[in-house]
C-alpha positions in Angstrom: -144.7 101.7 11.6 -144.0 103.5 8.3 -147.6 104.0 6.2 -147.6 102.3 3.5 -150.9 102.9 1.7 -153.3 105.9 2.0 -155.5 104.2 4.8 -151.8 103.6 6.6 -151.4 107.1 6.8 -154.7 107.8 7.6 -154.8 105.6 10.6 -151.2 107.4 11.8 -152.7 111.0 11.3 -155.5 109.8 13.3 -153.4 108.4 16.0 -151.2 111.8 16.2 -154.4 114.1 16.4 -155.9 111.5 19.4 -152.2 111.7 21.1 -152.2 116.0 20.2 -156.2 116.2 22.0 -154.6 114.0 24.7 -151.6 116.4 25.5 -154.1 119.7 25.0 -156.5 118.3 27.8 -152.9 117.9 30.0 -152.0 121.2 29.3 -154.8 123.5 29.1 -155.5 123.4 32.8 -151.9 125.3 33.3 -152.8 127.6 30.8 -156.1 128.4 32.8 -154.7 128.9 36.0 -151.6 131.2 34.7 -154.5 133.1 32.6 -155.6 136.2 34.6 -158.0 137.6 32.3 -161.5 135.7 33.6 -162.4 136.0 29.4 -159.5 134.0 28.6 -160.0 132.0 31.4 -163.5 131.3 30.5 -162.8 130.3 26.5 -160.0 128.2 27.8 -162.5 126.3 29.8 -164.3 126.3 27.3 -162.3 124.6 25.2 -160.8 122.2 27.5 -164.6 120.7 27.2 -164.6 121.1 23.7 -161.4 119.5 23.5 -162.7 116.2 25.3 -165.4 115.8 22.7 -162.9 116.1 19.6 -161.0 113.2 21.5 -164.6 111.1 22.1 -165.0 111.7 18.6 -161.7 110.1 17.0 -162.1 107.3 19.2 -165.7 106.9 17.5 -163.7 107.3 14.5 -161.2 104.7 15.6 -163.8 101.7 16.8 -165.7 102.0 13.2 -161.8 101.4 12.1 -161.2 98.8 14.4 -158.4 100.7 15.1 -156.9 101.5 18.5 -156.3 105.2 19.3 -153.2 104.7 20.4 -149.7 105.2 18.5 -146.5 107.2 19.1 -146.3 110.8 20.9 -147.5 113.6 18.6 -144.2 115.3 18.5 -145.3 118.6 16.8 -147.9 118.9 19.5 -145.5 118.7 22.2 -143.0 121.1 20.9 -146.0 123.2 20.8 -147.1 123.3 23.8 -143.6 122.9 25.3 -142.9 126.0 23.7 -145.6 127.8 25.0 -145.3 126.7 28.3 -142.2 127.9 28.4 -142.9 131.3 26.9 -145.5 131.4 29.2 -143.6 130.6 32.3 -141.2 133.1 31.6 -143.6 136.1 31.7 -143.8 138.2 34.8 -146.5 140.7 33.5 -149.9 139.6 33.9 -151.3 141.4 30.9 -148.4 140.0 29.1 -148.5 136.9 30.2 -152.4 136.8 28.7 -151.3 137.8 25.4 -148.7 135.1 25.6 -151.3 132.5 26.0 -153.4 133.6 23.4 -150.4 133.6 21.1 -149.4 129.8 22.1 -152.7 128.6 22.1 -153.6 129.9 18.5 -150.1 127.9 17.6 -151.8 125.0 19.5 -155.1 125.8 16.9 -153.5 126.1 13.7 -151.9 123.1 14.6 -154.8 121.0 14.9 -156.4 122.7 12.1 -153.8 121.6 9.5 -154.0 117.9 11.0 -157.8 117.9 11.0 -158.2 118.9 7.5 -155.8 116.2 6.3 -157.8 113.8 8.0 -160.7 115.0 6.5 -159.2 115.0 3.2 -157.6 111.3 3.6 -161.5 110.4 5.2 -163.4 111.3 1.8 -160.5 109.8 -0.1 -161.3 106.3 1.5 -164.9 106.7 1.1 -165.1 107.4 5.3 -168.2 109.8 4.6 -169.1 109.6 8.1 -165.2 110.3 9.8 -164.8 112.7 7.4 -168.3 114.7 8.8 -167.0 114.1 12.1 -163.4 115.2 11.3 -164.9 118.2 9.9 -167.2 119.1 13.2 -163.9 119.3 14.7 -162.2 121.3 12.3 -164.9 123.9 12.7 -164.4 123.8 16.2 -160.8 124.4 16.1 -161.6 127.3 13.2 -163.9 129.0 15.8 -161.6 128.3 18.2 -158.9 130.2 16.5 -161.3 133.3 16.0 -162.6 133.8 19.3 -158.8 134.1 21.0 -158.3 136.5 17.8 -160.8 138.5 19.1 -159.6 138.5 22.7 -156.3 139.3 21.7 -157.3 142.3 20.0 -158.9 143.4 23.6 -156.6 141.4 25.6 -153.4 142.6 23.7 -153.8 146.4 24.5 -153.7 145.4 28.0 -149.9 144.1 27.1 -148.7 147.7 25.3 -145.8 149.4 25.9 -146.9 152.8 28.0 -150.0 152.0 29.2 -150.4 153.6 32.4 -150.3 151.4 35.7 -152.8 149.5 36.6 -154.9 150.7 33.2 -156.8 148.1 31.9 -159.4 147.1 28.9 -161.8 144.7 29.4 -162.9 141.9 27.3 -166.1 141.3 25.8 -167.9 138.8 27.5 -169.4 135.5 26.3 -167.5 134.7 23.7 -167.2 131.2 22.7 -164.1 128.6 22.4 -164.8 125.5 20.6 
């Protein structure tokens, strides 16, 4: 269906984030077992919960609509994620292989952060106070998100150099939080 009116599109960007949380709580579990570093694995599991809520949420979002969530593969999501796993799958190094994660999955958060700030945007347009707060919980979410794997990849990362001595590793601070 092509949008013809600013609640059109809104409905259709809602649809595409819904289908993107849908393909994130698919993948994420690959990206936690390929992780090695138990930091990253721990904000990825993290997020994975996280990432269940935001998907609860739009479908709050989508029954005050009378809307149903679902609508046509999210297509930038995919190729997102497909090309992660890929570059992911391709990685021998373990260390490397970490930073590679961290790298696709802050593709996968600025992803979601453009999307949820339309949303939000389109939301207060259309007088949708309340989506709009929700929309922008979850835009927060994905904002943190984003700055906690910046801050394991600048721990993580050095693990990944060139001419680090074998077997020399960093560790990552501990506790940090993925929304």
């Amino acid at each position: 269906m092509k949008p013809n009116s600013l609640q059109e599109l809104y409905v259709e960007q809602l649809r595409d984030l819904y289908d993107a949380e849908q393909q994130i709580i698919k993948a994420l579990p690959e990206m936690i077992d390929a992780a090695t570093s138990e930091d990253l694995k721990e904000a990825l599991e993290e997020h994975l919960e996280v990432t269940r809520s935001q998907a609860t949420r739009l479908e709050k979002i989508f029954g005050k609509l009378g809307e149903k969530p679902k609508g046509e593969q999210c297509k930038g999501m995919h190729g997102v994620i497909e090309e992660g796993s890929d570059l992911v799958d391709d990685v021998e190094d373990a260390d490397v292989r970490d930073a590679a994660i961290i790298a696709s999955a802050q593709r996968v958060e600025h992803y979601e952060m453009a999307g949820y700030g339309t949303a939000r945007t389109y939301a207060k347009l259309l007088g949708q106070n309340e989506a709009g707060e929700l929309l922008q919980q979850t835009l927060d979410e994905e904002k943190e998100a984003d700055q906690t794997l910046t801050e394991l990849a600048d721990e993580i990362n050095v693990n990944a150099k060139p001419g680090k001595l074998k077997g020399e590793k960093t560790t990552a601070t501990k506790g940090r939080k993925v929304a």
